[in-house]
C-alpha positions as CSV (number, residue, x, y, z in Angstrom):
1,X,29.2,44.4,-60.1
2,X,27.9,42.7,-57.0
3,X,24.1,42.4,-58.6
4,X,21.1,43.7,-56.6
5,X,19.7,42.6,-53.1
6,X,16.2,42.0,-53.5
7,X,13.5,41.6,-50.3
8,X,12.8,37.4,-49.4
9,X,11.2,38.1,-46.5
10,X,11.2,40.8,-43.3
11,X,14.9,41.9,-43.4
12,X,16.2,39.0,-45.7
13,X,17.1,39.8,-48.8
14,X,18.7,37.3,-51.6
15,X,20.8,38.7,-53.9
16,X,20.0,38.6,-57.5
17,X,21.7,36.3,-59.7
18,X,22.3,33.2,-56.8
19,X,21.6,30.0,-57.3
20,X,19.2,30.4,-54.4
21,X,17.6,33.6,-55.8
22,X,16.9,31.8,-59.0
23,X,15.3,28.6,-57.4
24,X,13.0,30.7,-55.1
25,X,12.0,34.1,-57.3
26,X,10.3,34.3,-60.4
27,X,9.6,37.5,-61.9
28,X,6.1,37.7,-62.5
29,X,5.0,36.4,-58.9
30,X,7.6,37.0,-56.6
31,X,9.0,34.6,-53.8
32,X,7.8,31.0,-55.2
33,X,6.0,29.8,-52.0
34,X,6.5,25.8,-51.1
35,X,9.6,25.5,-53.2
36,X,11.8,22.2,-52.5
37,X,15.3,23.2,-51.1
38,X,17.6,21.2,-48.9
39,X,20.3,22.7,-46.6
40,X,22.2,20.3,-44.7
41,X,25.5,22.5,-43.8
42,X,24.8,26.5,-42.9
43,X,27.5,28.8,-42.4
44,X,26.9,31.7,-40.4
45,X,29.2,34.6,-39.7
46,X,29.0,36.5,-36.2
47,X,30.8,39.6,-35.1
48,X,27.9,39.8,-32.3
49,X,26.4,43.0,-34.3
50,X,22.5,43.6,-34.0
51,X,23.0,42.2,-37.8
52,X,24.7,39.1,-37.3
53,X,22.6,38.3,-34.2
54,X,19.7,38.0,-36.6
55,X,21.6,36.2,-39.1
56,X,22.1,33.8,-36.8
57,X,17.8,33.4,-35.6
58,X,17.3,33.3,-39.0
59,X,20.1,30.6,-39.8
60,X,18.4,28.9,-36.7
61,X,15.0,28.8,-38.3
62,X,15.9,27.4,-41.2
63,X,18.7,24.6,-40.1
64,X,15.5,23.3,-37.7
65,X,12.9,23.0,-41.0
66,X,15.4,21.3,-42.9
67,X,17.9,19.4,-39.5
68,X,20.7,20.9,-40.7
69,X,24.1,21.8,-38.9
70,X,24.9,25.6,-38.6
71,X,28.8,26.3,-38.3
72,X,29.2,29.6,-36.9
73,X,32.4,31.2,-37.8
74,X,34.1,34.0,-36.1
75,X,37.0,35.7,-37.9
76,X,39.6,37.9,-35.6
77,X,40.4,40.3,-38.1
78,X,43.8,40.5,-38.9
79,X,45.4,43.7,-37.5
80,X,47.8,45.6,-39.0
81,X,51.5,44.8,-39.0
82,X,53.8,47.6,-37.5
83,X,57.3,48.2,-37.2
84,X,59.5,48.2,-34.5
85,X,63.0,49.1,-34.4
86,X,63.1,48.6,-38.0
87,X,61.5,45.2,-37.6
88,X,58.1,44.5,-39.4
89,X,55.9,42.7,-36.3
90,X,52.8,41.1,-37.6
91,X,49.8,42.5,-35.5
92,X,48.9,38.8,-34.4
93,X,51.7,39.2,-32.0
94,X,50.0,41.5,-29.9
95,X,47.5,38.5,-28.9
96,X,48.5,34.9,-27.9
97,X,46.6,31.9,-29.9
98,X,44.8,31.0,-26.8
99,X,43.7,34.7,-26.4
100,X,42.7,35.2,-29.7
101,X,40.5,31.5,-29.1
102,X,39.0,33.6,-26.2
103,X,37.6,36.5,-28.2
104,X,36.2,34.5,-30.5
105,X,34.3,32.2,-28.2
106,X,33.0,35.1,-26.6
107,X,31.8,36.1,-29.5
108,X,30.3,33.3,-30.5
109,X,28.5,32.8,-26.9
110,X,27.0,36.8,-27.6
111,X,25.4,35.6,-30.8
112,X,23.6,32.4,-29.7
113,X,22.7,34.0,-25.6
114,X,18.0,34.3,-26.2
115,X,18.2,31.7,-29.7
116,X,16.5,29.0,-29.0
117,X,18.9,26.2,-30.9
118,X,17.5,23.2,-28.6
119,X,17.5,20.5,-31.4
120,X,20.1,22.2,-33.8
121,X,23.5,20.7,-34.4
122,X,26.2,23.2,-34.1
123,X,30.5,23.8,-34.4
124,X,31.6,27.0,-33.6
125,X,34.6,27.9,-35.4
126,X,37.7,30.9,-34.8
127,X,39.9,31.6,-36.9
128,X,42.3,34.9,-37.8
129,X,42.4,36.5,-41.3
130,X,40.2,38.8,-43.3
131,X,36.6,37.9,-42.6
132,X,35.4,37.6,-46.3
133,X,38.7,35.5,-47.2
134,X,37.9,33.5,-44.4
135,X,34.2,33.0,-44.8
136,X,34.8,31.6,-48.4
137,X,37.7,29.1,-47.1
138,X,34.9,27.4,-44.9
139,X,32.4,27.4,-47.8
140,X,34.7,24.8,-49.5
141,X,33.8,22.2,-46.7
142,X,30.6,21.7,-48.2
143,X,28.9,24.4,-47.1
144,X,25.2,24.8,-48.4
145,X,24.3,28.5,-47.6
146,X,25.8,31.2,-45.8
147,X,23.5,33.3,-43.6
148,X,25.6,36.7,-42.6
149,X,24.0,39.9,-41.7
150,X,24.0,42.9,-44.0
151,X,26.3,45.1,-42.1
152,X,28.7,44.6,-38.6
153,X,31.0,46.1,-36.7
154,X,33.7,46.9,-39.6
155,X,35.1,50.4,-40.0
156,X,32.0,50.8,-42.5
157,X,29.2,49.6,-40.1
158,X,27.6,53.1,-41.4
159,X,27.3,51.4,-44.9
160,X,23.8,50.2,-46.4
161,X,25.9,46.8,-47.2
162,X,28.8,46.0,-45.2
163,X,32.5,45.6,-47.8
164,X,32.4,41.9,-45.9
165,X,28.7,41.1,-47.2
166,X,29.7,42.3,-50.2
167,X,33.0,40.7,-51.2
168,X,31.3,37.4,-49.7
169,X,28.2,38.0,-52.5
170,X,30.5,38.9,-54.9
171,X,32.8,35.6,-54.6
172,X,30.4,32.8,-53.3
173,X,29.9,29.4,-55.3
174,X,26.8,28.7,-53.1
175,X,23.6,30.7,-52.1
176,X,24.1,33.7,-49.4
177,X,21.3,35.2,-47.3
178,X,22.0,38.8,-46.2
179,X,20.0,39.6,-43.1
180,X,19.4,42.9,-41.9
């Protein structure tokens, strides 16, 4: 269904199947050690969870071995509509664009506050939809990998895998690394 996470290295894991996961991990002898990848664009989701914050250092890591640029994406998720008066009100209404801009920035500035990303080239990016939906639009800008954290904030931050991780594993056309 989603195939199996297997370790990479301390609390990353690739998931079985990727193109990544296929380049990097033989069978017989494990993680292939020296093998030739390039990353130029990194996409890494934040919801500021202990998770995502380490998605993000490890994101960091790699985008300085191989001078990549990180874009690190924050998704406002979309709330539910409600009804008033008979009138269906879409839950966006609650929150003004430039208010919803806000959040997300602040998110964003949680998740990078102790990394050091002196020499990394980075766009930070809101935007308002469901997080795995929107996390797969950005990957068709070129994106190389996507670094997201195995579990945040969600309504199932209890879950060994988080239903975000998962649909974006399930889905993806390019590598993902799930950080825990």
């Amino acid at each position: 269904m989603y195939g199996s996470l297997v370790p990479f290295s301390s609390g990353v894991f690739l998931m079985k199947g990727s193109t990544f996961f296929q380049t990097v991990y033989n069978k017989d002898k494990g993680v292939l050690k020296g093998v030739s990848i390039m990353f130029k664009k990194i996409l890494v989701s934040t919801d500021a969870s202990e998770y995502s914050c380490h998605a993000f250092a490890t994101a960091v890591d790699i985008a300085k071995q191989y001078n990549a640029k990180i874009i690190i994406l924050h998704v406002v998720d979309k709330p539910d509509n409600f009804s008033y008066m008979g009138a269906l009100i879409s839950g966006y209404a609650l929150f003004s664009d430039d208010k919803i801009s806000e959040i997300g920035q602040q998110v964003i500035k949680d998740t990078i506050k102790g990394v050091d990303t002196k020499g990394v080239k980075m766009i930070s990016k809101v935007s308002k939809g469901y997080a795995a939906a929107e996390i797969l639009k950005e990957m068709e800008n070129g994106i190389d990998l996507i670094v997201m954290g195995s579990r945040g904030h969600g309504p199932l931050k209890g879950a060994l895998t988080g239903s975000v991780t998962l649909n974006v594993l399930a889905q993806a056309t390019c590598p993902v690394m799930v950080v825990k």
